[in-house]
C-alpha positions as CSV (number, residue, x, y, z in Angstrom):
1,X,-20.7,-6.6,7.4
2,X,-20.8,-3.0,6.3
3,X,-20.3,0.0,9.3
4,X,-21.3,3.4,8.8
5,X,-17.9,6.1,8.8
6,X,-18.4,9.5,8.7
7,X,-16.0,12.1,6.6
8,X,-15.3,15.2,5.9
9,X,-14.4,15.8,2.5
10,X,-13.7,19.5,0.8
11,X,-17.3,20.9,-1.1
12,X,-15.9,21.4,-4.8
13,X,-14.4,17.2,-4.3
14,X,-17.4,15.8,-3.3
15,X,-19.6,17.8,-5.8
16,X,-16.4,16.4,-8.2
17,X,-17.1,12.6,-7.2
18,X,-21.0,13.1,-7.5
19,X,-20.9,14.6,-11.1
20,X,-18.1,11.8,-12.0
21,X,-20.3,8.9,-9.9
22,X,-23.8,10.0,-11.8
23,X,-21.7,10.5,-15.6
24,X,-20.3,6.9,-15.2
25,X,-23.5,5.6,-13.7
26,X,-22.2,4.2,-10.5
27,X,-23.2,3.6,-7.0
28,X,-21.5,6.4,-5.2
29,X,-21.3,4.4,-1.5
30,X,-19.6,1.1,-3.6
31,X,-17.3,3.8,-5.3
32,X,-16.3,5.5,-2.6
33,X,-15.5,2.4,-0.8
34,X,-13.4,0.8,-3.5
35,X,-11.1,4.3,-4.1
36,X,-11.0,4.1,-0.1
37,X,-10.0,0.5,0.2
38,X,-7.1,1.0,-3.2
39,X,-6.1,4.4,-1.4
40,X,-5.5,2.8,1.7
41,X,-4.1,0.0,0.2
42,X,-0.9,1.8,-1.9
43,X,-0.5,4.3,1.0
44,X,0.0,1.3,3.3
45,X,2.2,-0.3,1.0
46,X,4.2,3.1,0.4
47,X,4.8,3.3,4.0
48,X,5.6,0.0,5.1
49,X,8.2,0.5,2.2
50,X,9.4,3.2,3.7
51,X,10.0,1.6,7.5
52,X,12.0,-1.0,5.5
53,X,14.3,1.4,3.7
54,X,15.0,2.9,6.9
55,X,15.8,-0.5,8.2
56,X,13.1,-0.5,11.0
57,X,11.7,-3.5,9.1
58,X,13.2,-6.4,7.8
59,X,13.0,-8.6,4.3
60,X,10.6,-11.2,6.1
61,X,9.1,-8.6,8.2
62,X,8.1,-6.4,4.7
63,X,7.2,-9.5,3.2
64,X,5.1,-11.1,6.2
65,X,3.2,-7.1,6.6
66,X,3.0,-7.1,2.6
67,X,1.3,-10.7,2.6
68,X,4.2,-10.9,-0.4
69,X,6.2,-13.6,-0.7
70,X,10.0,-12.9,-1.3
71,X,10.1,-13.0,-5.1
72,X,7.5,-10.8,-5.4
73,X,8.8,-8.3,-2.7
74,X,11.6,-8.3,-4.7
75,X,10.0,-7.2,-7.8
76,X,7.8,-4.6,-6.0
77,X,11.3,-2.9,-4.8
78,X,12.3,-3.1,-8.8
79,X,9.3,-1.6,-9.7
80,X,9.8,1.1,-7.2
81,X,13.4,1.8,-8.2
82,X,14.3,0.6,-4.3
83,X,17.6,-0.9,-3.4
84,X,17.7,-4.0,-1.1
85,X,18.4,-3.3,2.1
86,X,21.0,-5.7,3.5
87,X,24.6,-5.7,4.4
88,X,27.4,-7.7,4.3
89,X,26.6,-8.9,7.4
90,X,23.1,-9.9,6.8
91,X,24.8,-12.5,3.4
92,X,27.0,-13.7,5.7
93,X,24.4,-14.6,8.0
94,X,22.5,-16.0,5.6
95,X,24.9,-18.4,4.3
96,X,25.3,-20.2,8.0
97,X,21.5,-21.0,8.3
């Protein structure tokens, strides 16, 4: 079910999203809520990042907040040209479970 939110946005980018919604003939509420939804989407994911390369989140906690599974998380870091964030202690660990 779709609920109303009210924004703010600057004049000149909203006259900017009408002109670009009318020249590519697109519904301007469906647009605006697919650039909100990829927007929040990659800023969420960005910051979450973040939190784990500061070490306030874990590998599994990352992965479990990123619905990613290990592999992948790992290739999302590559991607983002971000080391792994584990210690010597954290392999040794590891290799008692």
């Amino acid at each position: 079910m779709l609920k109303p939110a009210t924004v703010r946005l600057p004049e000149a980018f909203l006259k900017e999203i009408s002109s670009f919604v009318k020249d590519m003939r697109l519904d301007k509420s469906a647009y605006l809520r697919e650039i909100l939804q990829k927007g929040f989407e990659e800023d969420r994911q960005v910051r979450l990042l973040a939190k784990y390369q500061t070490g306030d989140l874990s590998v599994e906690e990352a992965c479990r907040l990123l619905d990613l599974n290990t592999w992948d998380f790992l290739l999302l870091l590559k991607k983002r040209n971000i080391t792994l964030n584990v210690n010597l202690e954290d392999w040794l660990n590891s290799v008692e479970l």
